[in-house]
C-alpha positions in Angstrom: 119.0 118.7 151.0 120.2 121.6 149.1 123.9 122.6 149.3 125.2 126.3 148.9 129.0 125.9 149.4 131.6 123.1 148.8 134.9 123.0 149.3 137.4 120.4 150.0 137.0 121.0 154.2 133.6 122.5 154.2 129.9 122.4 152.9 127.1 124.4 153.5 124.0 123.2 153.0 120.1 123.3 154.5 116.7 121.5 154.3 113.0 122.3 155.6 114.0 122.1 159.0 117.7 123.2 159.5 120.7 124.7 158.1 124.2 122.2 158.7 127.6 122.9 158.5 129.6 119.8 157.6 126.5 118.2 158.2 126.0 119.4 161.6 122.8 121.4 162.2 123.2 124.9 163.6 121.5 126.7 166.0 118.1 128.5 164.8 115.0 129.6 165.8 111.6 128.3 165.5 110.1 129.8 162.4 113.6 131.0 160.9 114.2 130.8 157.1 116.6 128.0 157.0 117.7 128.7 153.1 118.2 132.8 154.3 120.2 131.2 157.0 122.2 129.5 154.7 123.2 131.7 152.3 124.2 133.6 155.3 126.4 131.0 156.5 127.5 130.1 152.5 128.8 133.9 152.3 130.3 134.1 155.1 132.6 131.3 154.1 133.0 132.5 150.4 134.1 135.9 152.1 136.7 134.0 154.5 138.4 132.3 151.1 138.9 135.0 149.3 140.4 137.1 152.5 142.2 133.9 152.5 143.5 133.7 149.2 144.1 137.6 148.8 147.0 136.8 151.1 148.1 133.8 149.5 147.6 134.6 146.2 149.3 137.2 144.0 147.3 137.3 140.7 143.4 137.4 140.3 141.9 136.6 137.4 137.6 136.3 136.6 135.9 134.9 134.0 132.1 136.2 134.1 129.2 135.2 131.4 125.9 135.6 130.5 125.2 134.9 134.7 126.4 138.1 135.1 124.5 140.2 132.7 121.4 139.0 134.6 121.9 141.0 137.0 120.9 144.0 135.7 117.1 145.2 136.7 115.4 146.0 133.9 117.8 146.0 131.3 118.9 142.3 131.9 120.3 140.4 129.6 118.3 137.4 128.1 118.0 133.7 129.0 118.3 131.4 126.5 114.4 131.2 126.4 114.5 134.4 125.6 116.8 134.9 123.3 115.0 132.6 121.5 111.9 134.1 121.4 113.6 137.8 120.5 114.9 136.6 117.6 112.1 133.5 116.3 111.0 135.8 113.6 114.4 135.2 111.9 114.3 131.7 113.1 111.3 130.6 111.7 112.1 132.3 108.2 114.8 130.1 108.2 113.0 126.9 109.3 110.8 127.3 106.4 113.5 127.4 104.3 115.1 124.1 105.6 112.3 122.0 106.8 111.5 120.7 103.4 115.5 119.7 102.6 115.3 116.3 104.5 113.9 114.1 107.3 116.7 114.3 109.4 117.7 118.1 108.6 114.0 118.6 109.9 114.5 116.1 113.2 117.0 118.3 114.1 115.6 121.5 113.7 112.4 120.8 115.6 114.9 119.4 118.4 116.1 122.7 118.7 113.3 124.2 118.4 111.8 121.9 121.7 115.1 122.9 123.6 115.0 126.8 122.8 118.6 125.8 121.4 119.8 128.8 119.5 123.2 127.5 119.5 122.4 123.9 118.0 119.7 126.0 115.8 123.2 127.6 114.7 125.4 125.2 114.3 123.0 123.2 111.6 122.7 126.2 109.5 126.1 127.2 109.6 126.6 123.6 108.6 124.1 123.5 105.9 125.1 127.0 104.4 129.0 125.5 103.9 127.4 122.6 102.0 124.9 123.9 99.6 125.4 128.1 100.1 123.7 130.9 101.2 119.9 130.7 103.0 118.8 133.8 101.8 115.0 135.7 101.1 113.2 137.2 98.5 115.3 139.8 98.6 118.4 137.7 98.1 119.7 138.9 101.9 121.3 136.2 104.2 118.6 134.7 106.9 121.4 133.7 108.4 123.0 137.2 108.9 119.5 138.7 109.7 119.5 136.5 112.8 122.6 137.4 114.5 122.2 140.6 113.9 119.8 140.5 115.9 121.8 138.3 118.7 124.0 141.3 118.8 120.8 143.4 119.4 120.1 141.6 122.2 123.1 142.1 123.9 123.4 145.8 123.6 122.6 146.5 126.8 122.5 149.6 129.4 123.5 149.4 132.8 120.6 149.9 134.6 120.1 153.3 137.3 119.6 150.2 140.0 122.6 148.2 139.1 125.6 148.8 141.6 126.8 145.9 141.7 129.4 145.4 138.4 130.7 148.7 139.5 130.6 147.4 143.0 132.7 144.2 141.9 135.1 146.5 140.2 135.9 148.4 142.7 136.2 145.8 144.9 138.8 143.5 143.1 140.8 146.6 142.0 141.7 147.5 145.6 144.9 145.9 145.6 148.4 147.0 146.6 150.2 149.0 144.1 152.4 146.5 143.4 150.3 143.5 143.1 149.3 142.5 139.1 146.3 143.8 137.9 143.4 142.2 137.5 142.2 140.7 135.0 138.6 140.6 133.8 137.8 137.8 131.3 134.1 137.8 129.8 132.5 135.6 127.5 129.6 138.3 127.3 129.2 140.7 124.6 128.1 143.6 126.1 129.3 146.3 127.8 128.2 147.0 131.0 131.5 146.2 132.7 132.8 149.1 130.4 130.2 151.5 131.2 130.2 149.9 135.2 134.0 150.9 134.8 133.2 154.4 133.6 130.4 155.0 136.5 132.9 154.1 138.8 135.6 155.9 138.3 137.8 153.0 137.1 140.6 153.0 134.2 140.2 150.2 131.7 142.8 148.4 129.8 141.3 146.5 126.8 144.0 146.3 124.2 142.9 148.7 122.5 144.9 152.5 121.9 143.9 155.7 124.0 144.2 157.2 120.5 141.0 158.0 118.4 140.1 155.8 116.6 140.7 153.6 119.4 142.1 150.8 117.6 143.0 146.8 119.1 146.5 145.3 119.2 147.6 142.8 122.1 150.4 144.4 122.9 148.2 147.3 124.7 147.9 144.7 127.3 151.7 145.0 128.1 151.0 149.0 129.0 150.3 150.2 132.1 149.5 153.6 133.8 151.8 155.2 136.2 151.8 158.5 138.4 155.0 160.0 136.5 156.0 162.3 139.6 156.5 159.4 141.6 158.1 157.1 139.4 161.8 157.9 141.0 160.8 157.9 144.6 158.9 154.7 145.5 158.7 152.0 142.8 155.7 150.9 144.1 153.6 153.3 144.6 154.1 154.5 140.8 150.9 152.9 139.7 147.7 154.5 139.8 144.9 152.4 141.7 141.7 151.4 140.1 143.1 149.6 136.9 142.2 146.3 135.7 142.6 144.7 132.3 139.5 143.8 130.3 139.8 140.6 128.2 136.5 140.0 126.0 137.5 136.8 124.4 134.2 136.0 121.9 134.5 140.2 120.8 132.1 142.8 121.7 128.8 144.8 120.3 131.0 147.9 120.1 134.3 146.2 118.2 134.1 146.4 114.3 136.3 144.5 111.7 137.8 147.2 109.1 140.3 144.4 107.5 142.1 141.6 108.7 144.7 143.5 110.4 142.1 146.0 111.9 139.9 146.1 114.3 138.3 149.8 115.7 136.4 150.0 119.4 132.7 152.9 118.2 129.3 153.3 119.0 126.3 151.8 116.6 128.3 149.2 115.0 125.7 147.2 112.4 128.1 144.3 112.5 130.0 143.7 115.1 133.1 141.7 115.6 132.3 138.3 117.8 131.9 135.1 118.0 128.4 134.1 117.5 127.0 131.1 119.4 127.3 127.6 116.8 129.9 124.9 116.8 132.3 126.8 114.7 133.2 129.3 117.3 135.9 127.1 118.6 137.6 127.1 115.1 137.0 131.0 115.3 138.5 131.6 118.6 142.0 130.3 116.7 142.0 133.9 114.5 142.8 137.4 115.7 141.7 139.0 117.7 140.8 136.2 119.9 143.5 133.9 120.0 145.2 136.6 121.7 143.0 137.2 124.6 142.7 133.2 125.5 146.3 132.9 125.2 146.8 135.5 127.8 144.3 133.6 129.6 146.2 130.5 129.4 149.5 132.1 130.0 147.7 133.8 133.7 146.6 130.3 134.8 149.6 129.1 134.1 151.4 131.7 136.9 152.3 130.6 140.2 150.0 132.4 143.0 147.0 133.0 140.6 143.1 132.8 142.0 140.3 132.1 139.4 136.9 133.5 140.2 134.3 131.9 137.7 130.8 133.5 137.5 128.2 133.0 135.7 129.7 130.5 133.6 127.8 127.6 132.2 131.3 125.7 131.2 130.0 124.9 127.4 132.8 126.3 125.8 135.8 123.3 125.3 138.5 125.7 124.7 137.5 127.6 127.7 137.1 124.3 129.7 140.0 122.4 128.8 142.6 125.6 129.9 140.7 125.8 133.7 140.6 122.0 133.3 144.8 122.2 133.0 145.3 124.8 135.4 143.7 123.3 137.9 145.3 119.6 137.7 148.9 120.8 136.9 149.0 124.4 138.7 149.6 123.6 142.2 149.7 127.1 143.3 146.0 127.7 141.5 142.7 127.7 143.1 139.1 127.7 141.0 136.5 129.5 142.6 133.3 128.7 140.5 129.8 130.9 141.5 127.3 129.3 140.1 123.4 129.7 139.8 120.1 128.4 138.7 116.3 127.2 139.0 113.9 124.4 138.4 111.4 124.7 136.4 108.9 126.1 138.7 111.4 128.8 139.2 112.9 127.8 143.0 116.3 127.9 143.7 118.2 124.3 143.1 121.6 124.5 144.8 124.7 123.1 143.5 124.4 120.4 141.1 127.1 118.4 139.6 125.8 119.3 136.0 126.8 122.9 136.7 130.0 122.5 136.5 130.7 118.7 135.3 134.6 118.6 135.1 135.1 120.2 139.0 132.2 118.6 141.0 131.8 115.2 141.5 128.5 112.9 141.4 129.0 112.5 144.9 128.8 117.0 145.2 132.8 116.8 146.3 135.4 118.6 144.8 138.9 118.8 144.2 141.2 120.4 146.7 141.9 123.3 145.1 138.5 124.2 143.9 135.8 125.9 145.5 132.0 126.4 144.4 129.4 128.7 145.9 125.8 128.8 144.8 124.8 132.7 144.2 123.2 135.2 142.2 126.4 137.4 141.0 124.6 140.6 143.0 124.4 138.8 146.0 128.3 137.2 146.1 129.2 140.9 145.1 127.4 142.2 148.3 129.0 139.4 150.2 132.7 140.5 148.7 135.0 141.6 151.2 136.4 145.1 150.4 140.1 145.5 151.0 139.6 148.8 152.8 143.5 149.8 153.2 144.0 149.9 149.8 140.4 151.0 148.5 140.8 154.8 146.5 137.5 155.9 145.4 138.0 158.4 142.3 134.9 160.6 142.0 132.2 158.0 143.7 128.8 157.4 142.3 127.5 156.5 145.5 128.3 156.0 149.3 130.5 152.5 149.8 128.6 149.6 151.0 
């Protein structure tokens, strides 16, 4: 039995020879896909919560990662597997540095190694370098530096002529009424293809940074909003424009580089980008500037009364990250967690829901707490399934027809 939505009334789920709603079978054919029926059935129900909760709920607030940048045809971002094996040049130069420094150093590096770990691969060199210096070539260049430039490489990605669906998403949560809060978009992802999703779509993005060029980042940008000035005297609420939303990249971005400590600039080809590359010291990172400022204003929005969390693509690694959803959704009463989650076995088929997925907010038993909600999808196909508001949807120069 493989289950494709959960909530605290409902569960979705099908085998070989039925699909069941609260464990009921449902009405099929002989010879019907029973998974296809599912999913059916699965987004159907998503689609019913968040109609749902657009009512109940006053602020809306995402979290996407690396799930997300999947998504996107042939210009997808990597797995973990593949990461790995983009950058194993770099790796293996430093391996054969290290391998020879101890027994147990070397345990651990061929661990990570096994696992495709790039993170844990990370972590014991950031480690290693803070004890005994530098891991550097013949050419006295850090290995170390080498390899995540070439992380951020990886991540520079183009939205691809067949993805619709971030712009789709976009458009979707941004039609709001006027006087509802924006959105806001918070990604663990260092790319940019909810920028340039944003910009195919006709959307304005509010990222903390200036509208002045240079465009340069302070947090109070996120206290600025954009209003039709003509109407600003006649009707309060229809004073701000539609499609806004505010854009929170809280480990940095491939197109954000560090001038000084009190400077950060938003241009094209940046060799060294500002973010927070994937070891164990990214939690103590996430404490400096920029990015304590963009998790505290995630904090501070899960904190709010009203507020709807849409988690996608998330693999929920990151403590700090955790522990905030964690709080919100055992203190918040007025807070609901809606997690989209994905993955396969090994053989590449479709698992459903497992409790590893999301540890914290689904029990062993697959049961969750009352104010959390988990739906097994790709991101594309919970887009499609995301019900557009239609009285308040304003398309500014569209792309393409509405779905």
């Amino acid at each position: 039995m493989k289950y494709l939505f959960i909530d605290a009334k409902n569960r979705v789920s099908f085998d070989d020879d039925n699909h069941y709603l609260n464990g009921s079978a449902m009405l099929n054919e002989k010879g019907e896909n029973t998974a296809e029926l599912a999913k059916k059935l699965a987004h159907s129900k998503v689609a019913e919560t968040i109609i749902n909760f657009s009512n109940a709920f006053k602020n809306v607030a995402v979290l996407t990662a690396a799930g997300t940048s999947m998504d996107n045809g042939a210009n997808r971002g990597k797995t973990r597997d593949g990461l790995w094996t983009f950058c194993e040049e770099e790796i293996n130069a430093i391996y054969d540095v290290l391998k020879d420094k101890g027994d147990t150093l070397k345990t651990n590096l061929d661990k990570t190694k096994e696992d495709h770990n790039i993170e844990d691969f990370l972590s014991i060199v950031v480690i290693y370098e803070k004890l005994n210096g530098e891991i550097k070539d013949e050419h006295d260049d850090s290995i170390r530096q080498k390899l995540q430039k070439k992380i951020a490489k990886a991540c520079r990605l183009t939205l691809d002529e067949t993805n619709r669906h971030h712009s789709d998403f976009l458009r979707k949560l941004t039609a709001r009424k006027p006087s509802d809060p924006r959105v806001q978009l918070y990604t663990t992802n260092y790319d940019t293809l909810f920028e340039q999703a944003a910009m195919k779509a006709g959307l304005t993005v509010i990222d903390g940074f200036t509208f002045s060029h240079p465009r340069v980042f302070s947090g109070v940008n996120f206290d600025y909003d954009i209003v039709y000035r003509e109407r600003s005297r006649i009707k309060p609420d229809e004073s701000f424009i539609p499609n806004v939303f505010q854009l929170y990249k809280i480990h940095g971005s491939v197109d954000w580089q560090k001038e000084s400590d009190e400077r950060i600039v938003q241009k094209e080809n940046v060799e060294n980008p500002c973010i927070i590359y994937p070891a164990s010291d990214k939690y103590e990172s996430s404490y400096e500037q920029p990015y304590i400022e963009l998790i505290a204003h995630f904090q501070q929005t899960l904190r709010k009364e009203g507020t709807l969390l849409i988690v996608i693509g998330f693999g929920f690694k990151d403590k700090h990250i955790q522990g905030i959803i964690k709080e919100a959704v055992s203190q918040n009463a007025h807070f609901h967690l809606l997690i989209v989650c994905y993955g396969t076995d090994k053989d590449g088929n479709e698992t459903g829901i497992q409790q590893n997925y999301a540890p914290e907010f689904i029990y062993d038993d697959l049961t969750v707490p009352s104010n959390v909600t988990i739906l097994f999808s790709t991101f594309k196909d919970f887009v499609e399934a995301y019900p557009l508001n239609q009285s308040y949807s304003e398309t500014v120069n569209p792309p393409y027809a509405a779905i």
